[in-house]
N, C-alpha and C positions, 0 to 999 in steps of 0.2 A: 598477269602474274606479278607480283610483290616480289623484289629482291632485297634483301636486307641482309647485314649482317650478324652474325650468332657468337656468342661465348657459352662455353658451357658452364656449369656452375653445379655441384656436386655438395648439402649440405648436411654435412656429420660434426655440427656441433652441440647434438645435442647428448643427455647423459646415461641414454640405454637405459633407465629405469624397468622397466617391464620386460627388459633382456635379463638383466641382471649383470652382462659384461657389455663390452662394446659392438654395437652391433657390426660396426664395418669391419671389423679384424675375426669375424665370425670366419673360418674355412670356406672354399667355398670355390669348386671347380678348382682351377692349378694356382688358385691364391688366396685371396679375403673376396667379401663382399664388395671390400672397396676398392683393391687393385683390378678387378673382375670389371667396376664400371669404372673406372678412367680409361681402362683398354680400349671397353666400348665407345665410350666417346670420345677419344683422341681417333682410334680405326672409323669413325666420323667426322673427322679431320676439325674437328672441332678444340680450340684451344680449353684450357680444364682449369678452374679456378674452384680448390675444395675447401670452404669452408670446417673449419677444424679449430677447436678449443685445446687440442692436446696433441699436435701435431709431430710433439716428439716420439710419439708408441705409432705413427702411422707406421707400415711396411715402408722398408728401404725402397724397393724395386717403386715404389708409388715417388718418393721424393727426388729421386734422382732419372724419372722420367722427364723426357722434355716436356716444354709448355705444359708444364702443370705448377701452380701456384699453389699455395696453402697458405691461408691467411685465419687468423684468429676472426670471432665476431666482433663486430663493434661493439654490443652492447652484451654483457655473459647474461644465458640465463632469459634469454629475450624471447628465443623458438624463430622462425622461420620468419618472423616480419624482421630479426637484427640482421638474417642470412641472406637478404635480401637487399637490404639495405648494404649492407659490409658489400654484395657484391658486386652492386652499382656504383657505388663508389669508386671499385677496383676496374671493376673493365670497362670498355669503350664501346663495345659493341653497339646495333639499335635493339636490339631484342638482347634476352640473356634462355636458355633452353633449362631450366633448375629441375633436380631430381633430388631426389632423398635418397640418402646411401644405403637405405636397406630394402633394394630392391634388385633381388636375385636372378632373374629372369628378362629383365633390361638390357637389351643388347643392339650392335651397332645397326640392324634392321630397323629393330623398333624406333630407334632415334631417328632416321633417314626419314621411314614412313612419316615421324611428328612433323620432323622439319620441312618436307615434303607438300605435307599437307597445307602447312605455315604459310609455305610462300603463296600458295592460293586464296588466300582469305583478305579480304579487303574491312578496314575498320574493326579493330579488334584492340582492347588493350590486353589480356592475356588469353592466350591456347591452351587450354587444359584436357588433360585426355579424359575421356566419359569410356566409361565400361564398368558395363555389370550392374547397371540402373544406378551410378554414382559418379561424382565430381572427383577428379587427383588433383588437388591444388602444388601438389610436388613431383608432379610430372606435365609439366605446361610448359610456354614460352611467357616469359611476361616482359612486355614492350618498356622501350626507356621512357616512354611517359608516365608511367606509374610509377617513377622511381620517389617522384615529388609526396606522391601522397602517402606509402610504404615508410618517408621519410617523417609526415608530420604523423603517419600513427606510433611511430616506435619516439618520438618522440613525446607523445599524446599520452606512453603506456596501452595504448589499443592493442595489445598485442594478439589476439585473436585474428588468422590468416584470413578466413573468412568474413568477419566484419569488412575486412575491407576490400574483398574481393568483391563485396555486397555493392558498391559503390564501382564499380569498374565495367567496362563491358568486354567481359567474359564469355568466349566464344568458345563452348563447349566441342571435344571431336565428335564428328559420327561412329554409332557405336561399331564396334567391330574393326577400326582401323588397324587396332591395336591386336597382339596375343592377349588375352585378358589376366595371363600370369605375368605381362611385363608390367603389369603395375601393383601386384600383388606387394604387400608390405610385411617384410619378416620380425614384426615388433616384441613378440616373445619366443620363448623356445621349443611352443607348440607351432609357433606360424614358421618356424625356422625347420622344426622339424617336417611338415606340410612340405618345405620347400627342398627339403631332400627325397624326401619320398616321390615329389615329382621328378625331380632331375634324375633318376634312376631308372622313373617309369619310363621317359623321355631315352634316355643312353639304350632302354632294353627296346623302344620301337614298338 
């Protein structure tokens, strides 16, 4: 078994387009979307570094949690290879555990399981969850050796997350590891509404 060490990395820099507001200050159980998963992975004792372009409108209760960091991107407007980069830069860790903030369903189970699973896998550059016949590239682990090449695509302008996950060896989870709604993505306000109508179903049993 592989021991390594984890930062968490939370990335809500991008601009809600298809929400139409921000997706992480969306309600959402006894806070946002996004106080909801720093909970989660800080209660995984995992330190929290949230990538954030507007960090002034997060929730209070988010910023003055401990070990939690908030850093702009490095490069605006970049998507998830600048969020990656910005957050290799920042932490130290060997691995970094990256989630996308609009994921409602995401809790400190789910994380355990990932991490869990992590430490069992030998030769990997990133862990991505597979559920539902599909790839989460924003629900994985990706190792510090991929920081180099994240680095020459955002560089490159490659910004497509996938181009370069195409070039990595990307070690998919087995399916079922996961709840299949913890990777569920609330990107407009039909998929947000989906994700209330579950958590009720969920609350009624």
């Amino acid at each position: 078994m592989s021991i390594f060490s984890i930062g968490g990395v939370i990335l809500a820099g991008g601009n809600s387009r298809r929400m139409g507001s921000p997706k992480e200050l969306l309600p959402w159980r006894g806070g946002t979307m996004l106080s909801e998963l720093v909970e989660a992975m800080t209660a995984a004792q995992l330190p929290c570094l949230i990538v954030s372009n507007h960090g002034e409108r997060l929730p209070e209760e988010v910023k003055q949690k401990g070990d939690v960091t908030i850093i702009p991107d490095a490069v605006l407007s970049a998507g998830p290879v600048s969020g990656l980069v910005t957050a290799f830069r920042i932490r130290q860790e060997e691995a970094l555990l990256v989630l996308s903030c609009d994921l409602p369903f995401m809790d400190r189970e789910q994380i355990e399981r990932l991490i869990r699973y992590a430490q069992c896998v030998e030769d990997w550059d990133v862990i991505a969850a597979h559920e539902q016949g599909r790839l989460h590239p924003l629900v994985a682990l990706y190792h510090r050796r991929t920081q180099s090449r994240f680095e020459t695509a955002l560089e490159r302008g490659e910004l497509r997350l996938m181009q370069t996950l195409a070039e990595l060896r990307v070690h998919p989870t087995p399916e079922g590891l996961l709840d299949p709604w913890a990777v569920f993505n609330a990107n407009t306000p039909e998929e947000y509404q989906a994700a209330v109508e579950e958590e009720q179903r969920r609350r009624k049993g």
